[in-house]
Structures are given as C-alpha cells and as structure tokens.
C-alpha positions as CSV (number, residue, x, y, z in Angstrom):
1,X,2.3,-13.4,12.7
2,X,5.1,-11.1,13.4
3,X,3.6,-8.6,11.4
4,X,0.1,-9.0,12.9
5,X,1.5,-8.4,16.2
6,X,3.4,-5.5,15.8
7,X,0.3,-4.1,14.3
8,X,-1.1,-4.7,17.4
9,X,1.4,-2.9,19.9
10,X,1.3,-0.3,17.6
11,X,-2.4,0.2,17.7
12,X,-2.1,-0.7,21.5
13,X,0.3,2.7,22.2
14,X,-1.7,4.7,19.9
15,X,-4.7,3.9,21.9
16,X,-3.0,4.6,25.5
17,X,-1.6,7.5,24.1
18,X,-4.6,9.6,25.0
19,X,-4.9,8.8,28.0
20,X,-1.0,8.8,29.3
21,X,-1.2,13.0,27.9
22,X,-4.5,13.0,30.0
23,X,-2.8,11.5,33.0
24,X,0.4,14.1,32.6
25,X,-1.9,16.6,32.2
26,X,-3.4,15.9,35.2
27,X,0.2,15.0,37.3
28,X,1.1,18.9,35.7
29,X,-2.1,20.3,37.8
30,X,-1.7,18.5,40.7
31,X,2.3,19.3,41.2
32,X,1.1,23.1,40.1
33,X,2.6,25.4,41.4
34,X,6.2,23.4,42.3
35,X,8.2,26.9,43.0
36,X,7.5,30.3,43.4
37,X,5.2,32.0,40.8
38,X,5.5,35.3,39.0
39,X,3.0,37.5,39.9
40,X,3.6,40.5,37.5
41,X,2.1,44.1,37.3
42,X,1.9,46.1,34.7
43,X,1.9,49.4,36.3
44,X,4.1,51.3,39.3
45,X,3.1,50.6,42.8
46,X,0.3,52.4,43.8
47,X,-2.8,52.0,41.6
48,X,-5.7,49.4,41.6
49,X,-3.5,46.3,40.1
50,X,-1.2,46.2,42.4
51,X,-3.8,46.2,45.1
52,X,-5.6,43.2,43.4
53,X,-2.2,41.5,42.7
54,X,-1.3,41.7,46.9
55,X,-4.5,40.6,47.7
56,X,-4.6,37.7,45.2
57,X,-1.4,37.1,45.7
58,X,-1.2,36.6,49.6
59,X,-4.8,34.6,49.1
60,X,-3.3,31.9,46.5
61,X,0.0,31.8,48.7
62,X,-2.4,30.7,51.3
63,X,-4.2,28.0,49.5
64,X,-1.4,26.1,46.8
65,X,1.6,26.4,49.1
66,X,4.1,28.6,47.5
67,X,5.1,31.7,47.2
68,X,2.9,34.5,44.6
69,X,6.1,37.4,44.5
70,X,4.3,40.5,43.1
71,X,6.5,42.4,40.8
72,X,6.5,45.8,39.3
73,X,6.7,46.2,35.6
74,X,5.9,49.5,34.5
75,X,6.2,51.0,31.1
76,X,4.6,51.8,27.8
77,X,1.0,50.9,29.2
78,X,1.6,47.9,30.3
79,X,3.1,46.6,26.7
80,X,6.9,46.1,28.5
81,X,5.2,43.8,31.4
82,X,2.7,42.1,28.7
83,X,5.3,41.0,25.9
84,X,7.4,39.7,28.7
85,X,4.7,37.9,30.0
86,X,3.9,36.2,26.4
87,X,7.5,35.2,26.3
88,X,7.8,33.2,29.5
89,X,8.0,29.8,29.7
90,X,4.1,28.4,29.1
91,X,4.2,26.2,32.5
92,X,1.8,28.8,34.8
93,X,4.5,30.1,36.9
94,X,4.6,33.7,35.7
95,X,1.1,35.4,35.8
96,X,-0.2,38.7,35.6
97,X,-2.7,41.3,36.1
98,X,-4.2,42.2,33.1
99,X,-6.8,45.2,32.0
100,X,-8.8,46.0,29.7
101,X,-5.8,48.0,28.1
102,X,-3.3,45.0,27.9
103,X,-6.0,42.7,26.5
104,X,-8.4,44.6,24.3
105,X,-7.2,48.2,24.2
106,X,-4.0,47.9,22.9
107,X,-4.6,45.9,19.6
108,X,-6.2,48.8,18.1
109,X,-4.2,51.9,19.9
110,X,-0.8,50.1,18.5
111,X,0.5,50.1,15.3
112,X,3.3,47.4,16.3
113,X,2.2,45.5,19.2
114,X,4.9,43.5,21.1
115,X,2.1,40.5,21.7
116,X,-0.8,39.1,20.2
117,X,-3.0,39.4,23.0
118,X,-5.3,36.6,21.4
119,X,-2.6,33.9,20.9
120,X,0.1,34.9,23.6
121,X,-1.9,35.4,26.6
122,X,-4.2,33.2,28.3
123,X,-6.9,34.8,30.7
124,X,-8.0,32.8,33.6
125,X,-10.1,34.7,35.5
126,X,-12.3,38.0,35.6
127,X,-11.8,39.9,38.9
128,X,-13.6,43.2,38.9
129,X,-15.0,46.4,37.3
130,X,-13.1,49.1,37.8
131,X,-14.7,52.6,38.1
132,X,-13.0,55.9,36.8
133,X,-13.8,59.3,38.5
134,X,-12.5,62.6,37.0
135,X,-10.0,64.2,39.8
136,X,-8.9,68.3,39.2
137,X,-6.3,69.8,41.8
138,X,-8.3,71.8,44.4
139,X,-6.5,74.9,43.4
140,X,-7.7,74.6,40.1
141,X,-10.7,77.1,39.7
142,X,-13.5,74.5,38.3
143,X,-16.5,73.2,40.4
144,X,-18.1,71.3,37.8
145,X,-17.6,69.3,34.6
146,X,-19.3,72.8,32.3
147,X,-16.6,74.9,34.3
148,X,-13.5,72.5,33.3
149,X,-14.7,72.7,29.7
150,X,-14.8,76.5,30.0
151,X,-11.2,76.6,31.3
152,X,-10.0,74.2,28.9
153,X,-11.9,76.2,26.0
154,X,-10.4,79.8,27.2
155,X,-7.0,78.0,27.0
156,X,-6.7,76.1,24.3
157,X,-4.1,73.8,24.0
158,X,-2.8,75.0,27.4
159,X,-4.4,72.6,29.8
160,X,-3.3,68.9,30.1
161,X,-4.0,65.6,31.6
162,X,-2.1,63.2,33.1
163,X,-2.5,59.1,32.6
164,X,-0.4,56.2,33.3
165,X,0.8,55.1,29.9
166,X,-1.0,55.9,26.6
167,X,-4.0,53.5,25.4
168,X,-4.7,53.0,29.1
169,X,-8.2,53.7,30.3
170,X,-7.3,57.0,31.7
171,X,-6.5,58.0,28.5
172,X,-9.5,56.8,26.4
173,X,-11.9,58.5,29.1
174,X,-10.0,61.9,28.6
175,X,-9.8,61.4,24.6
176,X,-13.8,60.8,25.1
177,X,-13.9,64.2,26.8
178,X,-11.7,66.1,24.5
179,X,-14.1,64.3,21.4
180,X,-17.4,65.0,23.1
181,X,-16.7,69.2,23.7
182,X,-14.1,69.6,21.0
183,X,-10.9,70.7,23.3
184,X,-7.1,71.1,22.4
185,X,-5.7,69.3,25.0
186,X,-2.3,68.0,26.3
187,X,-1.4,64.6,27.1
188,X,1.1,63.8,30.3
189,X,1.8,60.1,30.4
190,X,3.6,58.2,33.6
191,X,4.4,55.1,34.2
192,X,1.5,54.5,37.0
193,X,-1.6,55.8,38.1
194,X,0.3,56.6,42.0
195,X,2.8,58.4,40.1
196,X,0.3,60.7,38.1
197,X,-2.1,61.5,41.3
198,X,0.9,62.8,43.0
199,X,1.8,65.6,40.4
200,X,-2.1,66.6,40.0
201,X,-2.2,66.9,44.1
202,X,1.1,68.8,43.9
203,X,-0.4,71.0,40.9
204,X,2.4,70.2,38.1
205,X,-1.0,68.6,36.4
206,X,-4.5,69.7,36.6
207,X,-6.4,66.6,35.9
208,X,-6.9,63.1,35.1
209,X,-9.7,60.3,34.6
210,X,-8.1,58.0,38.2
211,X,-9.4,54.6,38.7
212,X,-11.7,54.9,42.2
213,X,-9.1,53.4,44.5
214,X,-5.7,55.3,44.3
215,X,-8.5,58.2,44.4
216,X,-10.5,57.9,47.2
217,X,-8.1,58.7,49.9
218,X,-6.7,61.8,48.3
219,X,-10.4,62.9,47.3
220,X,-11.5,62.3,51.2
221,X,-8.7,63.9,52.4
222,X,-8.9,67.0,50.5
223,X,-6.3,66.7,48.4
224,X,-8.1,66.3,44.9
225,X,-11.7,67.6,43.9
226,X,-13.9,65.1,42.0
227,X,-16.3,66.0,39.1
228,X,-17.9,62.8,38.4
229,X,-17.5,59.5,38.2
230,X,-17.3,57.2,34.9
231,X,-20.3,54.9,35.6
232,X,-23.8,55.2,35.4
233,X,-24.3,54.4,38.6
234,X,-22.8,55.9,41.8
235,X,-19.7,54.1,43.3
236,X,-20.6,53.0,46.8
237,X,-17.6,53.3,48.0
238,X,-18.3,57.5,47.1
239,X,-21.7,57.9,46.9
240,X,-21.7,61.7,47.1
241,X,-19.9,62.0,43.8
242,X,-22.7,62.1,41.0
243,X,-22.1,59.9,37.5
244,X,-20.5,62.1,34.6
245,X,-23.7,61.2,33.0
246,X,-25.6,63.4,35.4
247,X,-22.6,66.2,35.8
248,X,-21.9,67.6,32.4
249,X,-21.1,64.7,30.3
250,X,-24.8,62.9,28.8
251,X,-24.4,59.1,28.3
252,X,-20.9,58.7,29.3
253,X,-20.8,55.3,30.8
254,X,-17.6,53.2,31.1
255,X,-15.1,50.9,33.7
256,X,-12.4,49.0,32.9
257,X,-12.3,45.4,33.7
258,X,-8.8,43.5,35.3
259,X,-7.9,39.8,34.7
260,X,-5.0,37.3,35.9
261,X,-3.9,36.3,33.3
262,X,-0.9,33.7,31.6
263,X,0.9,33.0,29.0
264,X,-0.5,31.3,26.5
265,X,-0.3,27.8,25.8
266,X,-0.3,27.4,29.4
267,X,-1.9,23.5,30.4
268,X,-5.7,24.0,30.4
269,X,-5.5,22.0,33.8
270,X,-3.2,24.2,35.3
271,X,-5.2,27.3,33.9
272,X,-8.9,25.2,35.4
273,X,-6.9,25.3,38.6
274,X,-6.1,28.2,38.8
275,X,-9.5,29.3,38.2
276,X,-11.0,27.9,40.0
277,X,-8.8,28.7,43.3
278,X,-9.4,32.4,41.8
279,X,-13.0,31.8,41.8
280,X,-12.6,30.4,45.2
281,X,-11.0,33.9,46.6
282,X,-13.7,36.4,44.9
283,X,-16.4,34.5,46.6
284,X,-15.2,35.3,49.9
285,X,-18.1,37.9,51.3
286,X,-14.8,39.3,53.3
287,X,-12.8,39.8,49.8
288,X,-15.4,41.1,48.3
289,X,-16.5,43.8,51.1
290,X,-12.5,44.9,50.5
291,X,-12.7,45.6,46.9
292,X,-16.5,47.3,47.4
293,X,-15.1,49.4,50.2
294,X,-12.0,50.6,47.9
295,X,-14.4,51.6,45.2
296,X,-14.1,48.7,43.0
297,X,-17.3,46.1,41.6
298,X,-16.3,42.5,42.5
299,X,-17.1,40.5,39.3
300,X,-18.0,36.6,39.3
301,X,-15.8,35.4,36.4
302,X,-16.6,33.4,34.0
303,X,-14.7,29.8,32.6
304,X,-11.6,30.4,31.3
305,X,-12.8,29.5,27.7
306,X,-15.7,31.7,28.1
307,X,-13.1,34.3,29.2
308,X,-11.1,34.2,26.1
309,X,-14.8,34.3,23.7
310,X,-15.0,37.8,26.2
311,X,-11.8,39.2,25.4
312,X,-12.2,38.8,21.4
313,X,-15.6,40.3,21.8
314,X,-13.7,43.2,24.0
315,X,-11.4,44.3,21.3
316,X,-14.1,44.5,19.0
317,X,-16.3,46.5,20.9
318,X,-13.5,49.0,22.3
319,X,-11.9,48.9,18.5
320,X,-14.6,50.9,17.9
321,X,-14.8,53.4,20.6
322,X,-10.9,53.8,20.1
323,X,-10.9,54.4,16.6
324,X,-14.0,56.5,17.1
325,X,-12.1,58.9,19.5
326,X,-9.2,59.0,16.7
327,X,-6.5,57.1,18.8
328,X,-6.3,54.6,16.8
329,X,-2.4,53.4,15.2
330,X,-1.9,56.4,17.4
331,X,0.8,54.3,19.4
C-alpha cells in the first residue's frame, strides 16, 4: 500500500510539473522587466542604431515601467558589443540592436567568431530596412557613379573608402563596387558610421556606402554629394537621388535590416513580451512617419520564431553574396 502510494505522489508531481514551469514561466513575463535593462549598441553614437535604440528605448521605458539605458559599444563591427551580449545573463535584461552584420554577415566574413549568432542570440523583433546611399566629399571631382569609377581607375590603389567596422554593410556595398568595375581600392574602417561621415565631409576620406539617416543632413546641407542610393526604389525621404541601379551600377539592389535582439536562451515569454510591446511601438503611424522621414522603411516584424527561421535563411543568402565578393574568412 505504501508502495502504491508513493507511486502515486510521484506520478502526481510529475504531472504538476508541467504546469508549475508554465506558471513560472508566466510569473518571469509578468515581473519582466524588474530593473533597468541593457539597451546596447553596437556602433559609436551617431548612426541609424543608435537612433532606433533612443527611440525604442524611451517607447518601452514608457510602457513596462523601467528604465531602457542605451549604451555605446563600438568595435570590431559590432563583434565586441555582440559576444558580450551572448554572454549575459539569459534573463532579458540586456538587449541589443542588431543588423544584418551582427546576425547574418558576420558568420561568413569571420574566420573566428566570438558568438554563434544562431545559438547565442535570440531575435525578437524586425524593426526596419535600412537604405544605403553612396556619399563622395563635394571637393572630390566626380558627378556621377561612371566618373568615380574613372577616378578610382586613373588611380589605382590610391583611392579609399571609409566604413564603420569590416563585414558591416558599408563594406559589402563598396566590395560589390570594387567586384562589379574591377578597382584597387583601400579600405578605412571606424568604429561608427558618425565617426566615418565626419572625415569624408572634412576630406581625410573620399567616400563611403552611409546608411540614409546619418546622411541626409550632411547631403541637404551641402556637405557630402550623393551618387545613388542602394535600393531599387527611391528613398522618400530623398527622392531626388536616383537608385545605383539607374546611376552607373545595373541591378545593384540592397538594405540592411536591424533587429532587437537578446541573448539566447532568454524565456520565450519574456522574448513574446517583448515582442509584442515592440510590435506595439512600430505600429504607431507617429513612429513610423519618424523613421520614413529619416530615410529608413519601417518593417512589420514577424514572430519571434519566424524571426529566427529569417535569420538562418539570412546567412545563407548573404553567405553567398559575401563569399562572391571574396571577403569571405577575410576577418
């Protein structure tokens, strides 16, 4: 009898097991976030994640309660701020912006990679599509996509480019350029996009492939020339400036796409909520005139599971293109 009964309460706790993890689970969500969270950018201040990350940032501190503190890691193309990320503690209080460079680029570009972007990062949400347009310093003496090749042909070797860490998608467009007309040219890397613009306006560096927002101000105001942008499409937040497509450079067609993203192994209710109070902020006609305005495509994300199925599908797609353009282990 004693037997039988023990049998019993052991089937009994095996049964309410279950559903005590569900019921944690769900206490872990509904505590979320219970301090301040980690909101952590890959990049120096300036360039289009750290606009998304203030934005976001002040939006969720609005709706859950407690402080999103945006912090600046820049480095190595987002690799320094990415394997930190992967080692925090999996609870959801230390986020991040993440591109298309942290998440898809990098597996191929690096021979060594810090992070397994498939097993140690989470993604929650897509945000937007991110536009490129190809800036020269006005004092440069190039009008057109067929006169920068020209330049860069007559000097060989001479001219260079600036990015914001190798691997990035500043880089990739500008390997793309160098494949597609067969140029020698030089690579300047920074730790940041703002960083970069600043020595092509001051002339140290006569080009670079800038993500549309850091860019539009300094093209407006004069103080950079753009050749094209990245997309097929015009970016409506500068229609005047033709696709590369159309300018010199047949077919060209690309954007990079930023996430918030966590660590993985994250709770998938904390990661639901988070989505969907994401989801939440994109859908605001208000946010969304913003990002259009600052030349970025507002994108309504997918789940969270759906997200990760994306990403693998990402680095198989841009695999290619990388090791195409001969960057590939190049890291």
């Amino acid at each position: 009898m004693r037997s039988t009964m023990a049998a019993l309460a052991i089937c009994a706790l095996l049964l309410a097991a279950p559903e005590r993890a569900a019921a944690q689970a769900q206490d872990s969500a509904r505590d979320y976030p219970n301090r301040p969270v980690s909101f952590i950018v890959p990049f120096a201040p300036g360039g289009v994640t750290g606009l998304f990350a203030r934005l976001l940032g002040q939006k969720l501190e609005q709706r859950l309660g407690k402080p999103f503190v945006v912090e600046h890691r820049p480095g190595g193309g987002g690799v320094t701020a990415a394997a930190g990320v992967a080692r925090a503690a999996p609870d959801g209080h230390t986020i991040m912006m993440a591109s298309s460079t942290i998440l898809a680029f990098n597996a191929t570009v690096r021979k060594n990679l810090a992070y397994d972007p498939r097993k140690d990062l989470t993604p929650i949400a897509l945000l937007a599509r991110v536009p490129f347009v190809l800036v020269v310093n006005p004092a440069l003496p190039v009008q057109s996509v067929a006169d920068l090749v020209k330049l860069a042909k007559e000097k060989p070797g001479q001219l260079s480019f600036a990015t914001p860490g190798p691997g990035t998608f500043h880089h990739l467009n500008a390997e793309m350029f160098k494949s597609m007309f067969g140029l020698d040219l030089v690579h300047v890397p920074y730790k940041g996009t703002a960083p970069a613009l600043q020595d092509i306006v001051a002339g140290h560096v006569p080009f670079m492939f800038s993500d549309v927002p850091p860019a539009k101000a300094l093209i407006e105001s004069g103080k950079l020339r753009a050749l094209g942008v990245t997309t097929a499409q015009r970016v409506v937040a500068m229609p005047s400036v033709a696709p590369l497509a159309e300018a010199g450079m047949p077919g060209h067609d690309t954007a990079s796409w930023h996430t918030i993203t966590t660590t993985g192994g994250v709770p998938k209710d904390i990661v639901d909520k988070l989505a969907s109070e994401i989801r939440a902020i994109m859908s605001d006609p208000e946010v969304q005139a913003l990002l259009i305005n600052d030349g970025t495509i507002p994108q309504v994300s997918p789940s969270p599971e759906e997200m990760k199925r994306f990403v693998d599908s990402e680095i198989v797609r841009w695999g290619a293109v990388i090791t195409k353009a001969g960057i590939a282990g190049s890291q």
